[in-house]
PDB file of N, CA, C and O in Angstrom:
ATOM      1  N   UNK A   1     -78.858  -9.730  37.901  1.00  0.00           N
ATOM      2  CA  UNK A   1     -77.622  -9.134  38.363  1.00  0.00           C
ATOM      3  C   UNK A   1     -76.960 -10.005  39.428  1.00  0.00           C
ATOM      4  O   UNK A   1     -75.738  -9.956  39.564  1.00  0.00           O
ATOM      5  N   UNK A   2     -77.741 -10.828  40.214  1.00  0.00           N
ATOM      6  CA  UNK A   2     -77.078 -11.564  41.491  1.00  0.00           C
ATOM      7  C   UNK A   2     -76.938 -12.458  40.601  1.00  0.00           C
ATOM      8  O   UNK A   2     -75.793 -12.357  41.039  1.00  0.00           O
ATOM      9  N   UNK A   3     -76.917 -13.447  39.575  1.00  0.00           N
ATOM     10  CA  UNK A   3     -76.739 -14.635  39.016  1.00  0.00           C
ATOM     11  C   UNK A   3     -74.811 -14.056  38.563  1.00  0.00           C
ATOM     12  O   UNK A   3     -73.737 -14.589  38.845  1.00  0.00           O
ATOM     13  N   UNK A   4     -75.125 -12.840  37.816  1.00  0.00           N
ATOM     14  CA  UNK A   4     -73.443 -12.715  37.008  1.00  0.00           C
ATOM     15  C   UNK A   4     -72.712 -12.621  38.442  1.00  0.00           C
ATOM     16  O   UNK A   4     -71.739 -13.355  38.614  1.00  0.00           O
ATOM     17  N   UNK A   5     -73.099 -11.813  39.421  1.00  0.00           N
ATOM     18  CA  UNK A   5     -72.135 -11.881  40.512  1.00  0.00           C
ATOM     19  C   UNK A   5     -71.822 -12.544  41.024  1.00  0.00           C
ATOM     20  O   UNK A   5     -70.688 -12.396  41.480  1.00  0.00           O
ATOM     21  N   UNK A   6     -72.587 -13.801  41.350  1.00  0.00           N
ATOM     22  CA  UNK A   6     -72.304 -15.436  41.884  1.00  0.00           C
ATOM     23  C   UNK A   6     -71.791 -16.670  41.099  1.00  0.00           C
ATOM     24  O   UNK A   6     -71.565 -17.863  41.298  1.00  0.00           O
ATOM     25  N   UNK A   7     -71.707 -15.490  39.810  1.00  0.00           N
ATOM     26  CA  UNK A   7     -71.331 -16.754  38.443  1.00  0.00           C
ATOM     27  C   UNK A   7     -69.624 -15.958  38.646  1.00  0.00           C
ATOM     28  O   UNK A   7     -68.578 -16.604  38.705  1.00  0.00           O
ATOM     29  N   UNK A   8     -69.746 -14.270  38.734  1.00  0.00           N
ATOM     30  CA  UNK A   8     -68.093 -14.104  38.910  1.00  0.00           C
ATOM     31  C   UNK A   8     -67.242 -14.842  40.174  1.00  0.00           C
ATOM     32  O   UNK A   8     -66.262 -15.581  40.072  1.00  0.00           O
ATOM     33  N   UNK A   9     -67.899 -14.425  41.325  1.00  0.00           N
ATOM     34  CA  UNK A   9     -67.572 -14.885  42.974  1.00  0.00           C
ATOM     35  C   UNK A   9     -67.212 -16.758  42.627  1.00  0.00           C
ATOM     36  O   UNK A   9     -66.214 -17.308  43.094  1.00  0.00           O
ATOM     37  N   UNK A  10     -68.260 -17.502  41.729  1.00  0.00           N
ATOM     38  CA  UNK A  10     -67.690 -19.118  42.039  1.00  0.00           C
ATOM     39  C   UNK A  10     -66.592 -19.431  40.715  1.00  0.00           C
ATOM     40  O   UNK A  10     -65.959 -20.444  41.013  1.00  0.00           O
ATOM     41  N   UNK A  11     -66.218 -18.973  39.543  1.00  0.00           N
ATOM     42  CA  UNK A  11     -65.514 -18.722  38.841  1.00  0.00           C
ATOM     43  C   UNK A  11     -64.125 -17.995  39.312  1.00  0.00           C
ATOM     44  O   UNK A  11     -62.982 -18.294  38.967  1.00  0.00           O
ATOM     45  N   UNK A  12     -64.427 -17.257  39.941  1.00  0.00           N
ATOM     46  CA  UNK A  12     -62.738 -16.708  40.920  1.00  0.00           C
ATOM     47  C   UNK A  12     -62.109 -17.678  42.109  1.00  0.00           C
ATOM     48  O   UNK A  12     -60.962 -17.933  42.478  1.00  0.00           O
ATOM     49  N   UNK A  13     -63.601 -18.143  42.576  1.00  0.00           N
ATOM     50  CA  UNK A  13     -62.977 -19.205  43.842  1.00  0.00           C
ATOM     51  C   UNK A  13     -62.642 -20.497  43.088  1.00  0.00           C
ATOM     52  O   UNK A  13     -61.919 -21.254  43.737  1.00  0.00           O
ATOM     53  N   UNK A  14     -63.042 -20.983  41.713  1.00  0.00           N
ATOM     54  CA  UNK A  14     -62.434 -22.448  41.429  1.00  0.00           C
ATOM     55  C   UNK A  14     -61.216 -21.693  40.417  1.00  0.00           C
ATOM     56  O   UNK A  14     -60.322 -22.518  40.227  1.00  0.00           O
ATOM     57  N   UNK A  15     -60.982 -20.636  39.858  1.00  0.00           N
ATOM     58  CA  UNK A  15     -59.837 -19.875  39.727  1.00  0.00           C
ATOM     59  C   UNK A  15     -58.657 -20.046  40.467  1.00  0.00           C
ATOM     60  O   UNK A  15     -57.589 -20.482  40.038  1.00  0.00           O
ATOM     61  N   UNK A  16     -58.991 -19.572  41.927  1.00  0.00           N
ATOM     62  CA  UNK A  16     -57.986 -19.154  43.052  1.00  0.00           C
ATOM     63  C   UNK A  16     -57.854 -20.816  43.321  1.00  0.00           C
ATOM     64  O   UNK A  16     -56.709 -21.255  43.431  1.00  0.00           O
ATOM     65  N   UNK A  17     -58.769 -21.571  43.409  1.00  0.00           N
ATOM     66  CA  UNK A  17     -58.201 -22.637  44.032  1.00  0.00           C
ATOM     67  C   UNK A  17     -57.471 -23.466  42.863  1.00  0.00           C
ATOM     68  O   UNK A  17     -56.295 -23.767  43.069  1.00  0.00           O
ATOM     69  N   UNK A  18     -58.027 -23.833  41.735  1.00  0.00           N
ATOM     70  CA  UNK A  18     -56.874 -24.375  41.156  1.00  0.00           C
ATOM     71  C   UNK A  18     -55.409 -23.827  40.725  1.00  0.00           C
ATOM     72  O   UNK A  18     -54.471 -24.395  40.166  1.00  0.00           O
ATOM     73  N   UNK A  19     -55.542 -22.759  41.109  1.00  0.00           N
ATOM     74  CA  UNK A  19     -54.182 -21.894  40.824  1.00  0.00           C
ATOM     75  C   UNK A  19     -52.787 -22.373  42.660  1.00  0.00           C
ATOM     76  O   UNK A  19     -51.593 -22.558  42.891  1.00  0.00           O
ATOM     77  N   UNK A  20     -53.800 -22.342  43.211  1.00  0.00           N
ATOM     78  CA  UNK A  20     -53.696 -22.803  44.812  1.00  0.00           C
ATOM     79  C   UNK A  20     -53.130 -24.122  44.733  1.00  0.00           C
ATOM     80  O   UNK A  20     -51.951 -24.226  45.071  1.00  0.00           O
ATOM     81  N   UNK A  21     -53.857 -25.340  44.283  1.00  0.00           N
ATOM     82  CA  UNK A  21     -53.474 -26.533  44.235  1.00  0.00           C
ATOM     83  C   UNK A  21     -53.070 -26.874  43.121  1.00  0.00           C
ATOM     84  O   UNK A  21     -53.141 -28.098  43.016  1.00  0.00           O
ATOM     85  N   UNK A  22     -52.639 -26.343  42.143  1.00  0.00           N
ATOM     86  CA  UNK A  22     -52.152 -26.989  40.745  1.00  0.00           C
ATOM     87  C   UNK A  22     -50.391 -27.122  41.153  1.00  0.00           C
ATOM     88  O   UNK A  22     -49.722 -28.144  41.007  1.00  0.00           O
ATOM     89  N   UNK A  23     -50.066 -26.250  41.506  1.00  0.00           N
ATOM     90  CA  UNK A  23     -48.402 -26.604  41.636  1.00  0.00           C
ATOM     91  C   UNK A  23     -48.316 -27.731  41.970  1.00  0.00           C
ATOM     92  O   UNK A  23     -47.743 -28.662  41.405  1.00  0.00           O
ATOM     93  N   UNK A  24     -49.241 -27.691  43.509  1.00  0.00           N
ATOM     94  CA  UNK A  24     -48.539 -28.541  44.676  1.00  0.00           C
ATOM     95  C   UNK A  24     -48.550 -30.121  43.786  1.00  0.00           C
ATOM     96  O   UNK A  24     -47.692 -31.003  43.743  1.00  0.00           O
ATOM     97  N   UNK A  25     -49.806 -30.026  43.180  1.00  0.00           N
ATOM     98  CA  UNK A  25     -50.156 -31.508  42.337  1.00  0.00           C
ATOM     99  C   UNK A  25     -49.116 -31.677  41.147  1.00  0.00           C
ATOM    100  O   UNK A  25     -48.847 -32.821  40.777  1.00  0.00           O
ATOM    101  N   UNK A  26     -48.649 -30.821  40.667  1.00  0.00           N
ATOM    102  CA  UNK A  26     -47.523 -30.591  39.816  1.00  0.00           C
ATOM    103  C   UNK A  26     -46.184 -31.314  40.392  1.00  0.00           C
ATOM    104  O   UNK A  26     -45.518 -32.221  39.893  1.00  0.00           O
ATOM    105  N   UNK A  27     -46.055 -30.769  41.329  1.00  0.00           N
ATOM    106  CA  UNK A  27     -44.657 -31.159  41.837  1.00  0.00           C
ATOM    107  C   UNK A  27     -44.551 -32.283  43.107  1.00  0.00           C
ATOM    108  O   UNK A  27     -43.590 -32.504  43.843  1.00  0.00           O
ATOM    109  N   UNK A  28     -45.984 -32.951  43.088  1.00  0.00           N
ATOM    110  CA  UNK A  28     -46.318 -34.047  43.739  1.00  0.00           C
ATOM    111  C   UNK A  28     -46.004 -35.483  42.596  1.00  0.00           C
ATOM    112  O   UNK A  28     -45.398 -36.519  42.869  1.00  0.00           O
ATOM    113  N   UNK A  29     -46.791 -35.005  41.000  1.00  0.00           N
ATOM    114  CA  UNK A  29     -46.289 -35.876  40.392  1.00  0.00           C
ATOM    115  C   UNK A  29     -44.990 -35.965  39.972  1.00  0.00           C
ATOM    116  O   UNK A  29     -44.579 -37.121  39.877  1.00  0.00           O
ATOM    117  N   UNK A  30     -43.792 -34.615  39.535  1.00  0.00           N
ATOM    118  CA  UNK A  30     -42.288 -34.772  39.272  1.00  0.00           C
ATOM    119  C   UNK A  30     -42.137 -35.943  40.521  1.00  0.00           C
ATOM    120  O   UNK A  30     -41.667 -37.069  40.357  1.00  0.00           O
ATOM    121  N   UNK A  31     -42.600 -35.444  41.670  1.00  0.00           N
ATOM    122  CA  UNK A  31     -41.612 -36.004  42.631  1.00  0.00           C
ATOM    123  C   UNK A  31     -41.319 -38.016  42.747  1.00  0.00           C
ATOM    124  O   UNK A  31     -40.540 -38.956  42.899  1.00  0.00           O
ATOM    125  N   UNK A  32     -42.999 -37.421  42.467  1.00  0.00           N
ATOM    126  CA  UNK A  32     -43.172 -39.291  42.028  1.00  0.00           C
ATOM    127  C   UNK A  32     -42.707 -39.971  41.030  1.00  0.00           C
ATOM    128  O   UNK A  32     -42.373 -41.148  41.164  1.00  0.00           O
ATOM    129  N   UNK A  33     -42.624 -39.330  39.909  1.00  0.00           N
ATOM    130  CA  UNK A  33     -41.662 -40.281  38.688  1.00  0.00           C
ATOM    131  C   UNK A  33     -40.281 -39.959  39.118  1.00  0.00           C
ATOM    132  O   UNK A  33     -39.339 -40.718  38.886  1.00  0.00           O
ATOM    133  N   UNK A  34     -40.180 -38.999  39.652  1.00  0.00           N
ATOM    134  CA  UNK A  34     -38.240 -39.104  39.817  1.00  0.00           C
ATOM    135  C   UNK A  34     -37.930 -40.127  40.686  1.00  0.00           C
ATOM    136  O   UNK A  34     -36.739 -40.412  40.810  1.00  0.00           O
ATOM    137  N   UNK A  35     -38.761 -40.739  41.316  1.00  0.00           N
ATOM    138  CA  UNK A  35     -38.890 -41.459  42.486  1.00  0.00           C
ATOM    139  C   UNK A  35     -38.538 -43.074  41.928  1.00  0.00           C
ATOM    140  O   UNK A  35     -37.634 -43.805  42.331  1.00  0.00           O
ATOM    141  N   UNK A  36     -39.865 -43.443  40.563  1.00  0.00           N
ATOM    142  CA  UNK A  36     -39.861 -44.105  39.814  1.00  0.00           C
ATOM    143  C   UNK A  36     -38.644 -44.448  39.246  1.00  0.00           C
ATOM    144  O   UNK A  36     -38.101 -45.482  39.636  1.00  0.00           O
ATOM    145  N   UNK A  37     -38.120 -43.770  38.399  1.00  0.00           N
ATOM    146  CA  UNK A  37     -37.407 -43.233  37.797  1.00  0.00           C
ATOM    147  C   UNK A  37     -35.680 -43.760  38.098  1.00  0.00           C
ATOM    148  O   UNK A  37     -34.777 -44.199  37.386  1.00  0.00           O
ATOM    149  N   UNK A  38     -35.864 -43.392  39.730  1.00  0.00           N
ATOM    150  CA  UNK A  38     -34.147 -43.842  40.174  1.00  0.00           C
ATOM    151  C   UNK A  38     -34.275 -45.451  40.608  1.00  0.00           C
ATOM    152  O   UNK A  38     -33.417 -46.314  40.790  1.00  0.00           O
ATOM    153  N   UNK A  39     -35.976 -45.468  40.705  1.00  0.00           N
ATOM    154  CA  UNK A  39     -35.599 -47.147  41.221  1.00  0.00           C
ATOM    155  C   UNK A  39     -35.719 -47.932  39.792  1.00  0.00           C
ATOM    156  O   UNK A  39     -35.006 -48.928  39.671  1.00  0.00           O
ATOM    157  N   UNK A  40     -36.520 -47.585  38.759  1.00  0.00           N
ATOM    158  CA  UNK A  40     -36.392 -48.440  37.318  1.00  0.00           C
ATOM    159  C   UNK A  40     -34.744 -48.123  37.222  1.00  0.00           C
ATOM    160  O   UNK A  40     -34.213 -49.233  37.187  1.00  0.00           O
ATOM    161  N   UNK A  41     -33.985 -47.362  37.180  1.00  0.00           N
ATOM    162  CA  UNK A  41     -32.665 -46.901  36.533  1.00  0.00           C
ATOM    163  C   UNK A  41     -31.738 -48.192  37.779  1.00  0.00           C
ATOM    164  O   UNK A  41     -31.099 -49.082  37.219  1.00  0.00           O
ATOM    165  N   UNK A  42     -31.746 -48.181  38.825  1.00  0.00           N
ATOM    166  CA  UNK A  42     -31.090 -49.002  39.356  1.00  0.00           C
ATOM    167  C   UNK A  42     -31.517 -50.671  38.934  1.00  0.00           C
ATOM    168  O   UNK A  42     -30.647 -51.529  38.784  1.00  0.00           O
ATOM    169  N   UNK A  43     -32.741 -50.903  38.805  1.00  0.00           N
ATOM    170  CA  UNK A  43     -33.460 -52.050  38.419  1.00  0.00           C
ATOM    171  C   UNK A  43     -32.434 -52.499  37.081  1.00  0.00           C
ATOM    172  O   UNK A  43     -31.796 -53.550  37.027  1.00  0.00           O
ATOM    173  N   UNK A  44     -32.448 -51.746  36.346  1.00  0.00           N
ATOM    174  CA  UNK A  44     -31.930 -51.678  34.944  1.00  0.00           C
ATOM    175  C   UNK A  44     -30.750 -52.279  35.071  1.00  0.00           C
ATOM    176  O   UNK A  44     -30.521 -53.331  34.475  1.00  0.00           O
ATOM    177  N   UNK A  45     -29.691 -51.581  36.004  1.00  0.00           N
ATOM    178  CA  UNK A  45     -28.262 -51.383  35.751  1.00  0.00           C
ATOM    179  C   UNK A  45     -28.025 -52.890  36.459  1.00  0.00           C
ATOM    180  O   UNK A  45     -27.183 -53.584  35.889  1.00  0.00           O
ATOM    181  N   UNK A  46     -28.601 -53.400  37.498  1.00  0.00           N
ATOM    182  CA  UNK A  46     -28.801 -54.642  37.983  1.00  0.00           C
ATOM    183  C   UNK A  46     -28.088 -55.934  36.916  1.00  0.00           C
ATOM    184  O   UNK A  46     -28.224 -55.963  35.693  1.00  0.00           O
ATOM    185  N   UNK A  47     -27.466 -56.752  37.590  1.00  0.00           N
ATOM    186  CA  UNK A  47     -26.692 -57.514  36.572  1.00  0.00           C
ATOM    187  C   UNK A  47     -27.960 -58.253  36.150  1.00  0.00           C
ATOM    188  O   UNK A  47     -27.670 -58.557  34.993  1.00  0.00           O
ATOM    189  N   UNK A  48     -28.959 -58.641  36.331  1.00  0.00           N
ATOM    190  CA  UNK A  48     -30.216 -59.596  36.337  1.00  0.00           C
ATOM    191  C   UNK A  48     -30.839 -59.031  34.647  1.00  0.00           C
ATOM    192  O   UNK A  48     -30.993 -59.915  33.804  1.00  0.00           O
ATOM    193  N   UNK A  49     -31.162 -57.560  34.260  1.00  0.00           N
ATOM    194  CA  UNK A  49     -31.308 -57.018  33.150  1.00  0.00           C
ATOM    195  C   UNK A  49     -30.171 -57.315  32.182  1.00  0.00           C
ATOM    196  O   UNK A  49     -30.587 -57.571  31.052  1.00  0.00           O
ATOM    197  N   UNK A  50     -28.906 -57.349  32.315  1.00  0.00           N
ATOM    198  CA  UNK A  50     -28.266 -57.183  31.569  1.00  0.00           C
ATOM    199  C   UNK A  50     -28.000 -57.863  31.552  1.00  0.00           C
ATOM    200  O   UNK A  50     -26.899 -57.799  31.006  1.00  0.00           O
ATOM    201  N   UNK A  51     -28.383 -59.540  32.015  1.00  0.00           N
ATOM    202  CA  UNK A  51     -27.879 -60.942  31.344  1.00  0.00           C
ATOM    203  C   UNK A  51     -28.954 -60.744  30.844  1.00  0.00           C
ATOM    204  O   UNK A  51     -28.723 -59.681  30.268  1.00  0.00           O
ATOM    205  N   UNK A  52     -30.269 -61.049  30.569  1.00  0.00           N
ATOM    206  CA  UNK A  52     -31.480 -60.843  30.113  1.00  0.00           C
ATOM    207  C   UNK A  52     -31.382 -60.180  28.878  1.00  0.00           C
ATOM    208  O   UNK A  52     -31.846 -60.861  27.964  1.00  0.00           O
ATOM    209  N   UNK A  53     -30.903 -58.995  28.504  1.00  0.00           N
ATOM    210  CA  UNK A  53     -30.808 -58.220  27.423  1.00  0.00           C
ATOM    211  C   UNK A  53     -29.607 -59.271  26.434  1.00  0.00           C
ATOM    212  O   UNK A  53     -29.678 -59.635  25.260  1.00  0.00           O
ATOM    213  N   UNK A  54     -28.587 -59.520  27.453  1.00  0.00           N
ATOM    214  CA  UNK A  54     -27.350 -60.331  26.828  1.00  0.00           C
ATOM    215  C   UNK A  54     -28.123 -61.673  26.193  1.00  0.00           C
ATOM    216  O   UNK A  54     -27.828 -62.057  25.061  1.00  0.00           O
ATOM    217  N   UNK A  55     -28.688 -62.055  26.644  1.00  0.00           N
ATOM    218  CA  UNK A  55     -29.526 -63.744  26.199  1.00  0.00           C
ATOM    219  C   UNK A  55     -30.339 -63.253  24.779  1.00  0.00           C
ATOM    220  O   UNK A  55     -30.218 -63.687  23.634  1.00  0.00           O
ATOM    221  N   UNK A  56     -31.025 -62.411  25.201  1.00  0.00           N
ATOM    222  CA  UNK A  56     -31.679 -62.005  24.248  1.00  0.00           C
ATOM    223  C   UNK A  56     -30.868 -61.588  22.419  1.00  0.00           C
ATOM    224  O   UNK A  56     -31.254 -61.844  21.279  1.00  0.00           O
ATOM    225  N   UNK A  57     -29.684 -60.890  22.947  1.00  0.00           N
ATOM    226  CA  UNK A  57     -29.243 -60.588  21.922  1.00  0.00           C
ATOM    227  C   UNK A  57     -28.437 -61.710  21.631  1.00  0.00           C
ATOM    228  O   UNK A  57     -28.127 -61.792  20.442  1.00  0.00           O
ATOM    229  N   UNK A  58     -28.014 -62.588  22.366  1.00  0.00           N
ATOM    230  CA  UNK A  58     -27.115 -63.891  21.693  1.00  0.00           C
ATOM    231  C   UNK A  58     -28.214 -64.993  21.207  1.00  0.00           C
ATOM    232  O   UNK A  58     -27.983 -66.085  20.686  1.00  0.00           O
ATOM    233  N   UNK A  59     -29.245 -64.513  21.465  1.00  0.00           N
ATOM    234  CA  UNK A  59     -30.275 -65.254  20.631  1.00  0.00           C
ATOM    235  C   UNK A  59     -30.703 -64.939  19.414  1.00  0.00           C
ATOM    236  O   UNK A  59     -30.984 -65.857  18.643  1.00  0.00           O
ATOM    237  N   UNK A  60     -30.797 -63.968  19.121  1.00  0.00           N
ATOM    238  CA  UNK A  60     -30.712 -62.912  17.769  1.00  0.00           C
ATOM    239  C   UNK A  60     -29.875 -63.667  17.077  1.00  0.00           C
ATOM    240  O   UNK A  60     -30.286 -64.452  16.222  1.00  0.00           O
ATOM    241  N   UNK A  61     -28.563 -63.511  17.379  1.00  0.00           N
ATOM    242  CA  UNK A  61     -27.451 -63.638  16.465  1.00  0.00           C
ATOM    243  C   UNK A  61     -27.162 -65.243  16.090  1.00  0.00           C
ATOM    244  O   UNK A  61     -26.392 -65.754  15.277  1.00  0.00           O
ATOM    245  N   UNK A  62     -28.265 -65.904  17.188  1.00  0.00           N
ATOM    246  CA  UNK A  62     -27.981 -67.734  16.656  1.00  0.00           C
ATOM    247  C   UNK A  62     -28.865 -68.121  15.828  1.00  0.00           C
ATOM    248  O   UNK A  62     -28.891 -69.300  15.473  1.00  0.00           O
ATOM    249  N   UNK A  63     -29.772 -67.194  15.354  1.00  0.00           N
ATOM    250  CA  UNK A  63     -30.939 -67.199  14.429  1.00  0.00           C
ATOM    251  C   UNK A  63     -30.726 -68.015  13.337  1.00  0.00           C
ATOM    252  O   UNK A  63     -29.535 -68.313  13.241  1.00  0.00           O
ATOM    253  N   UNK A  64     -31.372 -68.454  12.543  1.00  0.00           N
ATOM    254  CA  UNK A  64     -30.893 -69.310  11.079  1.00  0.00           C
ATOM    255  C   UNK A  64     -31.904 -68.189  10.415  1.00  0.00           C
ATOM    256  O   UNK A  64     -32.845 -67.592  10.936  1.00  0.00           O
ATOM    257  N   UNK A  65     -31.315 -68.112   8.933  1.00  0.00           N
ATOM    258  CA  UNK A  65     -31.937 -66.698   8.276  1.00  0.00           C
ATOM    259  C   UNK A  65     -33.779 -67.525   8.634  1.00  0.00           C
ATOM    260  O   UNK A  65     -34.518 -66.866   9.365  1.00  0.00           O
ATOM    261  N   UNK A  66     -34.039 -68.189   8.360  1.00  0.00           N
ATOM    262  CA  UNK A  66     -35.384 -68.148   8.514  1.00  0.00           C
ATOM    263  C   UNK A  66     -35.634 -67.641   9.420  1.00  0.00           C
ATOM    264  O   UNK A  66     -36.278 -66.592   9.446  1.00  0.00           O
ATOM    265  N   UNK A  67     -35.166 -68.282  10.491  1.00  0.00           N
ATOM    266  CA  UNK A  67     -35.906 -67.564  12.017  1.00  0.00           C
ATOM    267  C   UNK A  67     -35.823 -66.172  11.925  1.00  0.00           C
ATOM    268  O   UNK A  67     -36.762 -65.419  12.184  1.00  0.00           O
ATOM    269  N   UNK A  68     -34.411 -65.724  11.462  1.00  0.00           N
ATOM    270  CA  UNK A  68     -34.546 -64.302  11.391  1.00  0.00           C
ATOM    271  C   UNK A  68     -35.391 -63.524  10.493  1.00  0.00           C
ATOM    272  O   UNK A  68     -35.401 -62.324  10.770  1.00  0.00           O
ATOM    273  N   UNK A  69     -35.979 -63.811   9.669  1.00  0.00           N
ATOM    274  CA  UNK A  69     -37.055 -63.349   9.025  1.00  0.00           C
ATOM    275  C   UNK A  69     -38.171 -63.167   9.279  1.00  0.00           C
ATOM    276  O   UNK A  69     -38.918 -62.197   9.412  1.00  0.00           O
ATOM    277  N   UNK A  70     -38.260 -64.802   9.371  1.00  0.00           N
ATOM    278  CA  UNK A  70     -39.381 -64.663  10.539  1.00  0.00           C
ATOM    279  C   UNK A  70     -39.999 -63.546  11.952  1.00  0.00           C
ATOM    280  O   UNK A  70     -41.099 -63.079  12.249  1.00  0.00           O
ATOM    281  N   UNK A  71     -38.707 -63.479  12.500  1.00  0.00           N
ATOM    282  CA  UNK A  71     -38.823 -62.650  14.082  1.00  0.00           C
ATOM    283  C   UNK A  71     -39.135 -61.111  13.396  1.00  0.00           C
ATOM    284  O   UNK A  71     -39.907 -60.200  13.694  1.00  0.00           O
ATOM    285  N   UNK A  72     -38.277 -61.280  12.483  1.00  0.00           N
ATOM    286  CA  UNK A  72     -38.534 -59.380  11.870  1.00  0.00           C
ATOM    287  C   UNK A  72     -40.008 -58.848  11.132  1.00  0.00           C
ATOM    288  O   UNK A  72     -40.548 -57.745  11.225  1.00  0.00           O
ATOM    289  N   UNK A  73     -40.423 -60.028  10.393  1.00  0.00           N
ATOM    290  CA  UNK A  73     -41.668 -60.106  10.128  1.00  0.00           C
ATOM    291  C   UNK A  73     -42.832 -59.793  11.300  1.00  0.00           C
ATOM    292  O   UNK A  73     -43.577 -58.814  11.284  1.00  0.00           O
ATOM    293  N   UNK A  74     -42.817 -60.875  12.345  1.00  0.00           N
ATOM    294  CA  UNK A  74     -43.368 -60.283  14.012  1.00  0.00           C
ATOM    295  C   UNK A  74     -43.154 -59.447  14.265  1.00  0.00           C
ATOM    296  O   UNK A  74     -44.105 -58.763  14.644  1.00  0.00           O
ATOM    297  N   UNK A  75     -41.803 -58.820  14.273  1.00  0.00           N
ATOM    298  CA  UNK A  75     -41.029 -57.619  14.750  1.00  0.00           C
ATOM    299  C   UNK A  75     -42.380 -56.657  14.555  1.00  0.00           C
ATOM    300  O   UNK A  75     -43.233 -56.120  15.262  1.00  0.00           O
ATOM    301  N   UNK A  76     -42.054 -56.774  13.247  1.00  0.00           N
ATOM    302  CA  UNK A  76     -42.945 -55.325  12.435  1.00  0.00           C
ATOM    303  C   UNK A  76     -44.526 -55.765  12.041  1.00  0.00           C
ATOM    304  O   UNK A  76     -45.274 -55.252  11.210  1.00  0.00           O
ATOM    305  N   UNK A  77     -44.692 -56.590  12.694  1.00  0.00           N
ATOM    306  CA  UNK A  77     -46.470 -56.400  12.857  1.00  0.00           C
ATOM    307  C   UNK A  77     -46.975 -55.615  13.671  1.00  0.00           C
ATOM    308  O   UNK A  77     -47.927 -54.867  13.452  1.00  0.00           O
ATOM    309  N   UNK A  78     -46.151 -55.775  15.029  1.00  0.00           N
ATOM    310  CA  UNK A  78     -46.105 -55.306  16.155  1.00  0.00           C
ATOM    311  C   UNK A  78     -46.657 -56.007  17.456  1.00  0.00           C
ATOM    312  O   UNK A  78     -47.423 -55.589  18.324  1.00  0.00           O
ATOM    313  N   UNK A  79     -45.933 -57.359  17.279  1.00  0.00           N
ATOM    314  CA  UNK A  79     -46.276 -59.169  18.122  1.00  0.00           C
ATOM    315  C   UNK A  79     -45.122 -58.172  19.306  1.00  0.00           C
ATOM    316  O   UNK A  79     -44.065 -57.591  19.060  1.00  0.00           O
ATOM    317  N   UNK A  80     -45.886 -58.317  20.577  1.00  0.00           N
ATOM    318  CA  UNK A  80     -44.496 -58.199  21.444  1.00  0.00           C
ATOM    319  C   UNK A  80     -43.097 -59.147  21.694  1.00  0.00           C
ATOM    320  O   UNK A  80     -42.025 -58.693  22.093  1.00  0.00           O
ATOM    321  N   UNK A  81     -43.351 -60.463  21.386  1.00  0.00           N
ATOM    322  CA  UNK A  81     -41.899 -60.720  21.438  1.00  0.00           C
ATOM    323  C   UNK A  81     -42.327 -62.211  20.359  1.00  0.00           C
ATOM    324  O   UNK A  81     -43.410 -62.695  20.033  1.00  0.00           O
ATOM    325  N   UNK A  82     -40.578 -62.668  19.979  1.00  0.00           N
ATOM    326  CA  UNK A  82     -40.781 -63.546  19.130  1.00  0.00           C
ATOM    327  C   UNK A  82     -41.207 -64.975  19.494  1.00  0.00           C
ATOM    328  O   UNK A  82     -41.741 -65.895  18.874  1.00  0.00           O
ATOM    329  N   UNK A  83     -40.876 -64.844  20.419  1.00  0.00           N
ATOM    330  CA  UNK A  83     -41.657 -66.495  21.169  1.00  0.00           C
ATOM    331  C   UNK A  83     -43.229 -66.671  21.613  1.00  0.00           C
ATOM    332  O   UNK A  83     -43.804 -67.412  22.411  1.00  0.00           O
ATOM    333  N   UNK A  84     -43.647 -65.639  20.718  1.00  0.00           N
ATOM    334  CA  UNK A  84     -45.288 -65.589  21.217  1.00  0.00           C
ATOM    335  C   UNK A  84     -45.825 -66.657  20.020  1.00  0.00           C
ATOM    336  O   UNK A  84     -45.588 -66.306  18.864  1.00  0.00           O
ATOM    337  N   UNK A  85     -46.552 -67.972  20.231  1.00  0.00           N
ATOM    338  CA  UNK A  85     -47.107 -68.371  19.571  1.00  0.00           C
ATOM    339  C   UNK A  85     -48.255 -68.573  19.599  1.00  0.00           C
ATOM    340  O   UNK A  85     -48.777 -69.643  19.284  1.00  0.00           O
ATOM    341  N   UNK A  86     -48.795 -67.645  19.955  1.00  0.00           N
ATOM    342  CA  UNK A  86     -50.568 -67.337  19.750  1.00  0.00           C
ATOM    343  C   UNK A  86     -50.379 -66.280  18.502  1.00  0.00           C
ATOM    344  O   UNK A  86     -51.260 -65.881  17.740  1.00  0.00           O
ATOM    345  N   UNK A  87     -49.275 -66.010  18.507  1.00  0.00           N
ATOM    346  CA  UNK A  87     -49.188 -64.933  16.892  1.00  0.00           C
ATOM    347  C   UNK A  87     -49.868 -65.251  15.668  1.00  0.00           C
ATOM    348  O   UNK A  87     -49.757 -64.511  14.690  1.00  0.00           O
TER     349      UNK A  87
END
């Protein structure tokens, strides 16, 4: 009889306490990716990304069909980028 009562009593206290600390850890991590979140989004908008993205795509488009076959072939192996030649 003292085992079920000490099995209810430590089952209510890790109950009460994760009920206790689950928010706070909840809304400790939102707080942290929103955090993340506004500094990747400014990172992004940064002219430094968007010549980067721009190079990238005017490189695409100077492709000769081979290359472009090629890259799409990598593409869809799932090589992270086309200038990897350990591929």
């Amino acid at each position: 009889m003292t085992k079920t009562i000490l099995k209810s009593a430590f089952f209510g206290a890790l109950v009460g306490a994760l009920l206790f600390f689950v928010p706070g850890f909840i809304l400790t991590i939102l707080i942290v990716s929103l955090v993340f979140k506004l500094v990747f989004r400014r990172k992004m908008r940064s002219g430094k990304f968007q010549q980067h993205r721009l190079a990238f795509m005017d490189k695409v488009r100077n492709m000769s069909e081979e290359e472009y076959n090629q890259f799409k072939n990598n593409f869809s192996k799932g090589h992270c980028h086309a200038h990897c030649h350990s591929c």
